[in-house]
NUZAKE-591390 format. One line per field, with one value per residue: residue number from 1; residue in three letters; x, y, z negated of N, C-alpha, C in turn. Coordinates in steps of 0.2 Angstrom, whole numbers, plus 5000, padded with zeros to 4 digits. Layout:
<pts>
num: c(NUM:...);
residuo: c(ALA:...);
n_px: c(X:...);
n_py: c(Y:...);
n_pz: c(Z:...);
ca_px: c(X:...);
ca_py: c(Y:...);
ca_pz: c(Z:...);
c_px: c(X:...);
c_py: c(Y:...);
c_pz: c(Z:...);
</pts>
This chain:
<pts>
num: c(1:2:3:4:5:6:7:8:9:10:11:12:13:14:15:16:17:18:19:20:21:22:23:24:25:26:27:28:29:30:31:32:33:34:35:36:37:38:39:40:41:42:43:44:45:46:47:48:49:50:51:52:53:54:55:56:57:58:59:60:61:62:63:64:65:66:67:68:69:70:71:72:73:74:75:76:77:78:79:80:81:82:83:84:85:86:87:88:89:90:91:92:93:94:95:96:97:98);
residuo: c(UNK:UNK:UNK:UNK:UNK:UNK:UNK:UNK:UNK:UNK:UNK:UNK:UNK:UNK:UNK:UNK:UNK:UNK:UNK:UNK:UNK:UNK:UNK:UNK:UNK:UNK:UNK:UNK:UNK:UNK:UNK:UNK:UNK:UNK:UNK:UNK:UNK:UNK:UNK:UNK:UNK:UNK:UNK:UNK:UNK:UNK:UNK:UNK:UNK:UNK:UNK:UNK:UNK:UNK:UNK:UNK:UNK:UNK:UNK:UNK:UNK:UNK:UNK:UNK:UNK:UNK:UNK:UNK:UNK:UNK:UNK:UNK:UNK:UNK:UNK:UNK:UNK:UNK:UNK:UNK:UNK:UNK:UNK:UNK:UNK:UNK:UNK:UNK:UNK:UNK:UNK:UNK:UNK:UNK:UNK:UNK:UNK:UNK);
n_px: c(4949:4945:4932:4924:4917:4900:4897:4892:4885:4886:4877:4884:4893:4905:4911:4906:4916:4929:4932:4937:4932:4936:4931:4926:4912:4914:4921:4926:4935:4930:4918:4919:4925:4917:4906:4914:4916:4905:4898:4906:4901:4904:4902:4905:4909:4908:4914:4909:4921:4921:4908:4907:4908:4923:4929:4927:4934:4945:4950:4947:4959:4968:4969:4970:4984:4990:4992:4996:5006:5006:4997:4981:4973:4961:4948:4952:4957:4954:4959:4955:4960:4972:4980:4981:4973:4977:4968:4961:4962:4958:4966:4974:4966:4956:4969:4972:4960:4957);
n_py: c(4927:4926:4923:4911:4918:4927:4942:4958:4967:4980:4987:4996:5004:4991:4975:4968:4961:4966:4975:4976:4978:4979:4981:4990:4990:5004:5011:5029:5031:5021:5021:5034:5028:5019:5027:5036:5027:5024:5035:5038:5029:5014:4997:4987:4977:4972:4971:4969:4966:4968:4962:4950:4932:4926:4914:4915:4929:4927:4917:4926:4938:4931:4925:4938:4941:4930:4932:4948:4948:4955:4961:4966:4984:4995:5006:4993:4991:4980:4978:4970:4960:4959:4971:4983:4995:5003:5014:5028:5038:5048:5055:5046:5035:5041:5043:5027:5024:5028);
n_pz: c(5053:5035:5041:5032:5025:5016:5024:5022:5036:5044:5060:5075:5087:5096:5089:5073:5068:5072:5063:5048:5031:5015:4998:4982:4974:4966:4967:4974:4984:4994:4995:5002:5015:5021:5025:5033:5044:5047:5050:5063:5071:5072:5071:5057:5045:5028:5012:4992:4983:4970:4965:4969:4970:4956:4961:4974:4978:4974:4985:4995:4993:4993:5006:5013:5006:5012:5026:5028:5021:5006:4992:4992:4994:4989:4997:5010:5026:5038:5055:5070:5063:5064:5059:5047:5038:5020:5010:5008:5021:5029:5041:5045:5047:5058:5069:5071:5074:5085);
ca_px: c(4951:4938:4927:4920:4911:4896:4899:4886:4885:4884:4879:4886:4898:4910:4909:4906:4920:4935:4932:4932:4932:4938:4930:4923:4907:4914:4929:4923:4938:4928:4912:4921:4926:4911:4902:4917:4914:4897:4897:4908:4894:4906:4900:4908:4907:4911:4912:4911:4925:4918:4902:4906:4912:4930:4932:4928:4937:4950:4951:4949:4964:4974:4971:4974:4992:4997:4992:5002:5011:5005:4987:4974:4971:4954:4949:4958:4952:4959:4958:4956:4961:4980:4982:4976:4974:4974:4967:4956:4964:4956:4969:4977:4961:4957:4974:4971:4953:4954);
ca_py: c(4929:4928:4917:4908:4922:4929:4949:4964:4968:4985:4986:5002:5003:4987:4969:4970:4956:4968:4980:4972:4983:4977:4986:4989:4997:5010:5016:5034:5032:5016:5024:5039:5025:5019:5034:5037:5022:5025:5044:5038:5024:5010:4993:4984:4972:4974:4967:4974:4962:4968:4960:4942:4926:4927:4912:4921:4936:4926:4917:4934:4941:4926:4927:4943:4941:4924:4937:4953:4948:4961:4961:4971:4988:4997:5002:4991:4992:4976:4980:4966:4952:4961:4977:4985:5001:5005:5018:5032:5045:5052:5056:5040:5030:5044:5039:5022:5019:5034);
ca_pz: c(5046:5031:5043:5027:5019:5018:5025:5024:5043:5049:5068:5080:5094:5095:5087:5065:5065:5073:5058:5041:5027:5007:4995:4978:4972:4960:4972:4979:4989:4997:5000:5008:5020:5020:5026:5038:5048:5049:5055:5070:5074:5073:5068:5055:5039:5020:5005:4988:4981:4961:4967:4972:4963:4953:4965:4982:4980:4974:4990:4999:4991:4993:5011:5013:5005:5015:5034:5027:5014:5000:4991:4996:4990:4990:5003:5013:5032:5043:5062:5074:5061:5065:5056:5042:5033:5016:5005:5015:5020:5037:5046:5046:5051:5065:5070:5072:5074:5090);
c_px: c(4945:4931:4922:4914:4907:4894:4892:4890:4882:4883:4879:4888:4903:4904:4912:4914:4926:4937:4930:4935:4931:4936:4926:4916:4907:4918:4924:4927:4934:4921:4913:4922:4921:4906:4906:4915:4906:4894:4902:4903:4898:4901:4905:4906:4910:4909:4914:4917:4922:4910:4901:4907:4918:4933:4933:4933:4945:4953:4952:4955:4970:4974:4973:4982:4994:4996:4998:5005:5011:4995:4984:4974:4964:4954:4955:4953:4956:4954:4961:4961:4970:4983:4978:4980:4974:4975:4965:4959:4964:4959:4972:4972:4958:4963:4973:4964:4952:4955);
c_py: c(4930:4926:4913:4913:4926:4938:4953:4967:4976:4987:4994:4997:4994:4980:4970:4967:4961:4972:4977:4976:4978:4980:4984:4992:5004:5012:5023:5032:5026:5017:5030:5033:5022:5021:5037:5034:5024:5032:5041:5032:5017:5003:4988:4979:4972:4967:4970:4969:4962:4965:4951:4937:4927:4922:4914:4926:4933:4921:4921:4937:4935:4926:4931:4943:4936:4929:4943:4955:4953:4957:4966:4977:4990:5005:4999:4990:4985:4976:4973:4959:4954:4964:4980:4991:5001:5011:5022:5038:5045:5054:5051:5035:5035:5041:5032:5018:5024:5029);
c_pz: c(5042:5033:5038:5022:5023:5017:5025:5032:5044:5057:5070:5084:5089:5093:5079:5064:5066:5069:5052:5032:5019:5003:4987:4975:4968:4962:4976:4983:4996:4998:5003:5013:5022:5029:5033:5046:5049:5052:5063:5072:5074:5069:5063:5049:5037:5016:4999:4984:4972:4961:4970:4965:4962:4961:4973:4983:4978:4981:4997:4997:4994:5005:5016:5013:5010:5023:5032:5022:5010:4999:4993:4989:4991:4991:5006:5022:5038:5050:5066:5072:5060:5063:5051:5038:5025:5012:5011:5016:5029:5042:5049:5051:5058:5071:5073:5075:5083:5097);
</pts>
């Protein structure tokens, strides 16, 4: 999933690709995830979507919606290409990401 683009890689524990985080630059709620992910040491890879081309994000969205039939909020945190969170709320990704 999202194979074609070109992701900001952060390296921890794991593989960047199983963790791929949707984001925009002006969301606090998406640099709390951010910051989250990166205090547990995990590895993963972003993108700011208000930061790319109209045509990109609008590829990104669209693929999103045809995998879990909805669009993407922000954050949106897709786990293992299979599951995916959204919006930050710490106890849910604790939850999920334990």
């Amino acid at each position: 999933m999202f194979d074609t683009h070109e992701w900001n890689n952060i390296e921890g524990k794991g593989n960047s690709e199983n963790l791929t985080l949707l984001s925009l630059s002006t969301c606090g709620f998406c640099a709390s995830a951010r910051k989250y992910l990166n205090s547990r040491g995990l590895a993963f890879r972003y993108l700011e979507l208000d930061q790319i081309s109209l045509e990109e994000k609008t590829e990104i969205k669209s693929e999103f919606r045809n995998k879990f039939g909805r669009r993407p909020s922000f954050p949106s945190l897709v786990i293992d290409g299979e599951r995916f969170l959204v919006g930050f709320i710490k106890d849910h990704w604790d939850e999920e990401l334990a």
